[in-house]
N, C-alpha and C positions, 0 to 999 in steps of 0.2 A: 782980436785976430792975430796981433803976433805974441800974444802968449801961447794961441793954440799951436800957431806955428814953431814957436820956438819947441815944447813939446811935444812935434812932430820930429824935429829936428834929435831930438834926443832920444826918439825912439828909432830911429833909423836903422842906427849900428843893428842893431836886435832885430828890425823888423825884415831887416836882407840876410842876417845871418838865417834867422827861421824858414826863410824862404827859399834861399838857394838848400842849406843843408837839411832841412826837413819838407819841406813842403814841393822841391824838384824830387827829391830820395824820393818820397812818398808817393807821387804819381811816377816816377820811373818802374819801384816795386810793382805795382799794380799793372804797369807795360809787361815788366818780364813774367808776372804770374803767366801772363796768354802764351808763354814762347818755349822755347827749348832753347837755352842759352848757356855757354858755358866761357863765358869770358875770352875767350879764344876766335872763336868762328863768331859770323852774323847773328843775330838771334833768328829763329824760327817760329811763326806764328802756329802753334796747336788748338788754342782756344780755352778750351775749358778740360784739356785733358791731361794738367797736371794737378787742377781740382779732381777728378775724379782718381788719378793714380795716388793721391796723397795721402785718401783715406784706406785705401787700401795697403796702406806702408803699415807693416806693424811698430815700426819706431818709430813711425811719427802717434800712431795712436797712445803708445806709451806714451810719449811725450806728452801730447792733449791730456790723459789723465796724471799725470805726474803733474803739470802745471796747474790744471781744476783743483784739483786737492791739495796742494802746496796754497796756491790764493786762499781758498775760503778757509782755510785753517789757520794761519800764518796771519791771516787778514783781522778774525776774531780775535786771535791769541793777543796778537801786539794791539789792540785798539783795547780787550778788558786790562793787559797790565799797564798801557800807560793810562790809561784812566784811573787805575788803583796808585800807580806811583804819581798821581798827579794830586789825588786827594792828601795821603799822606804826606806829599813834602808841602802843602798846602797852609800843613800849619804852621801857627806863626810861636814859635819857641827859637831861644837861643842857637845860633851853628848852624841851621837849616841852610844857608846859602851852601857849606860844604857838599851837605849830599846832593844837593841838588846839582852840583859838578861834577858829584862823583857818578850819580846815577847817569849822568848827559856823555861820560867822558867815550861808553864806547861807540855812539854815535860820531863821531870827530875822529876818531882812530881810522888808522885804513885798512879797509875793508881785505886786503890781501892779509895784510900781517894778523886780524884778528880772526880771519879761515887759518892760517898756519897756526897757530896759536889751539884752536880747533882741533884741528889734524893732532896734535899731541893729545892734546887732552881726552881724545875718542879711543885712542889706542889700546887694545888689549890690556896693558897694564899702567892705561893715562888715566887720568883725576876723576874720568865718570864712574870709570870700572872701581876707583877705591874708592869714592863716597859711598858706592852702592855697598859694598863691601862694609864700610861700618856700618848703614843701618842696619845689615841683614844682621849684625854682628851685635849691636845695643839698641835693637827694637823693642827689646822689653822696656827697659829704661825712658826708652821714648816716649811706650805707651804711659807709663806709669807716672809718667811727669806730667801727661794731659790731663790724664784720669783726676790725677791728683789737685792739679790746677784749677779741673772744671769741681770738684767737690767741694774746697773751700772757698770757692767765686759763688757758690750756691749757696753754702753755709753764711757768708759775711752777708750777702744781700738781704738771704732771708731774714735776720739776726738783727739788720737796722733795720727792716722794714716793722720786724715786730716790736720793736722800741718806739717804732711810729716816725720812722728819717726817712725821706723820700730817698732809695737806695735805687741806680740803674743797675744793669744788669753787666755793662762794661765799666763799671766806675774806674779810671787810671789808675785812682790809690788802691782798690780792691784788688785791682787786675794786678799791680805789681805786688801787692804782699800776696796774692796768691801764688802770684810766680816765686816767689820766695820760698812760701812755703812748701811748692811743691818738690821744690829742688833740695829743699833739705830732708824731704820723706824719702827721696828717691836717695841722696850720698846715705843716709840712717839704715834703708833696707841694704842696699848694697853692701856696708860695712857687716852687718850681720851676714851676710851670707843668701838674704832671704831675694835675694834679685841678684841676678849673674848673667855676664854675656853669653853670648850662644854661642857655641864654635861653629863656625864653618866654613867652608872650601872661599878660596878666594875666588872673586868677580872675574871673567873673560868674555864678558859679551863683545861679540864683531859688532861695532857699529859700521863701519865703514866697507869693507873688504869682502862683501856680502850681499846673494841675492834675497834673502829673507823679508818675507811683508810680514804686516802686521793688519788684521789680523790674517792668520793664512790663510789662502784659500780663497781669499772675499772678491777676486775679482777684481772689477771695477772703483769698488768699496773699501779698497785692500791700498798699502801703500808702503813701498820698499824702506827698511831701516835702516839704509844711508840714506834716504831723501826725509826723512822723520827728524834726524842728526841736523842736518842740512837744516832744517825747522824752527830747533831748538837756537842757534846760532841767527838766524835770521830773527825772530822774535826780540831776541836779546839784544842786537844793533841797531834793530828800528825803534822797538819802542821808545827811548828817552827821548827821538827826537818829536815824535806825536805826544808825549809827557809834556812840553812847553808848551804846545800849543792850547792842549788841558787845561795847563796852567796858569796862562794866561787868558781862557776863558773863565774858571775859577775864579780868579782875582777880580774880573769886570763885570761879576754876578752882585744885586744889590743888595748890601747887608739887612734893605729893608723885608725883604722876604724872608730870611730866616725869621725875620723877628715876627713879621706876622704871623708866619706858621709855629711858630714856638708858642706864640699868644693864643691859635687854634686848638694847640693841644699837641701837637705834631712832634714825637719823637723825631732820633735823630737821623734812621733809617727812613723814617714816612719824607725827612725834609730832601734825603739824596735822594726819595725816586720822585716826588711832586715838584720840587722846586729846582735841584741839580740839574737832573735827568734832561726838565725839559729845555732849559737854558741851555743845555750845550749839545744841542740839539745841529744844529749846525756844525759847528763843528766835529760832533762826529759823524756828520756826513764827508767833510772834508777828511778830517783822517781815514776813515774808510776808503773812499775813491781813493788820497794818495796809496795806501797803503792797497791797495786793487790793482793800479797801476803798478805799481813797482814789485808786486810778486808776481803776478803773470809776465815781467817782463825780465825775473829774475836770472845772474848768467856770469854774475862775476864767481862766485863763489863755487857754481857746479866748475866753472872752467880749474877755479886754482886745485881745487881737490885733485879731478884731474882722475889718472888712471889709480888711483886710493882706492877707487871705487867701482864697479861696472859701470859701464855706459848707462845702461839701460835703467839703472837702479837709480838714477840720478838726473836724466834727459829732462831737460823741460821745452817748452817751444821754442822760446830764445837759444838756447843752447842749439836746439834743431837745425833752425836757421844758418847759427854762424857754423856747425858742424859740415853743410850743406856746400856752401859757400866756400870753405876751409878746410876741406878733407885728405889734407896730406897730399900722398902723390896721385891721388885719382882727380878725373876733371872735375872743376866746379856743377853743381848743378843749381843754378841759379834761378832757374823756372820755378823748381818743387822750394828752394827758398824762400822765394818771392811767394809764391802761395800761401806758404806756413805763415810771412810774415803779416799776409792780407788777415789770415784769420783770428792773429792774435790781436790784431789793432780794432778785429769786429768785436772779438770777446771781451775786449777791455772798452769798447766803446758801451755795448750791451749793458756788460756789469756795471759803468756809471749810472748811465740812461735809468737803467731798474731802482738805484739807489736815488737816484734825484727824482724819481715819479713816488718811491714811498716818502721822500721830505715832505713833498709837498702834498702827500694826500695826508698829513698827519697835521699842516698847517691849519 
């Protein structure tokens, strides 16, 4: 009894901070969705008629689809790469603890300074526009170092296998003298002349400063290339921190199962989807929901861009919200607020709910 007490005791601080500041917030919201309130005067009971006015806002409906498509893309993107940087830094070779700080480091960065950071890099004549600029520029060479790569990967395999050496297909020693050699066919054609960069005009794509979708025209289906930007950036902050948690699944996985399935016959692809796959299975239900949450409720990053961008190109629900709330010199409108904010907490409740019914029909 007084250990549980004491452990009640310790949950306190948290359990009053949650309740005054979320859980009064929360049923407050739900009070102003029914009213016409604008922080000034009394609130106004309307009912259900700033649900009905809200769908008919075209910013908010932007908003709704700018936030749907930001989630489930954002949501895939950062759950396959930190799964892919989770295997890789997984392995156990010398130095590994560095990448593994290095890949985590802009997770711990703040989130303002790595959007400004952003903001340069997007610029008409920032870091995306001139990487793009050299592929367009040594794409032949690119190609020709794959080409070249995948031919002698093919040759060496086939070559012990016909000697009768159980040769894989990715062997590391194959894989790097093929990268060798393919980099020296590529410096060998270039010096003759018989491979040459391509000239051409330098990179000015508007990431930012633009109402442009991709693809055009699509509608619904269709998705502005500042909020694409916006994507790219979000992807790249969240991921390392869902990478630990990979990673620490990874590590608690029992080496006795590789071994059996190696004993079965199980290359090393058959062991990542039978034996990885389902192991972390849980947790990437957990990374998904976090990562569900935290893009439909995404708002730091539209706010710092800021007027870089159009509004509209950019809106997500949260932004809606505090846009609503916070609109300069016009009054607050805290009703149509408070309704955006009811629908976003149902669509992030939904989007769980869905993921935790497929967990567990898969159990």
């Amino acid at each position: 009894m007084q250990e549980a007490l004491a452990a009640y005791l310790f949950l306190l601080p948290f359990g009053l901070s949650l309740l005054i500041f979320f859980g009064y917030a929360f049923v407050r919201s739900i009070y102003f969705s029914f009213t016409d309130y604008n922080m000034f005067d009394p609130p106004n009971w309307v009912g259900l008629a700033n649900y009905a006015a809200i769908f008919r806002e075209t910013r908010f409906l932007t908003a709704l689809r700018n936030s749907i498509g930001f989630s489930l893309i954002v949501t895939v993107s950062q759950t396959a790469f930190a799964l892919l940087l989770a295997v890789v830094l997984n392995a156990r070779i010398r130095g590994i603890a560095f990448f593994r700080t290095a890949y985590y480091m802009p997770s711990v960065a703040s989130s303002v300074v790595v959007t400004l950071i952003f903001l340069w890099a997007f610029q008409r004549t920032g870091l995306f526009n001139y990487l793009l600029g050299l592929f367009r520029t040594y794409w032949p060479m690119l190609l020709a170092f794959l080409v070249l790569a995948a031919l002698f990967q093919v040759l060496q395999v086939l070559w012990d296998r016909r000697r009768g050496h159980p040769a894989r297909w990715l062997e590391p020693g194959a894989v790097l003298t093929s990268l060798l050699l393919a980099a020296a066919g590529v410096a060998a054609l270039w010096a003759t002349g018989r491979l040459t960069p391509v000239e051409t005009e330098p990179v000015r794509i508007v990431w930012l400063n633009t109402r442009r979708t991709i693809p055009e025209g699509g509608g619904w289906f269709s998705l502005p290339l500042p909020l694409i930007s916006i994507m790219m950036l979000n992807t790249w902050t969240t991921a390392p921190t869902f990478m630990l948690l990979y990673l620490a699944g990874l590590q608690d996985i029992p080496k006795e199962l590789y071994e059996a399935a190696a004993v079965d016959g199980a290359n090393r692809w058959q062991q990542f989807r039978y034996v990885t796959l389902p192991q972390l299975k849980h947790i990437t239900f957990l990374v998904m929901a976090l990562g569900l949450i935290g893009t439909l409720q995404m708002f730091d990053q539209v706010a710092v861009i800021g007027s870089a961008a159009p509004l509209d190109s950019v809106i997500t629900l949260a932004y809606y919200v505090y846009s609503n709330v916070f609109p300069g010199g016009a009054l607050p409108r805290v009703g149509m607020a408070s309704a955006a904010a009811v629908i976003l907490a149902i669509l992030t409740l939904i989007a769980v709910l869905i993921q935790r019914r497929v967990v567990e029909g898969n159990d």
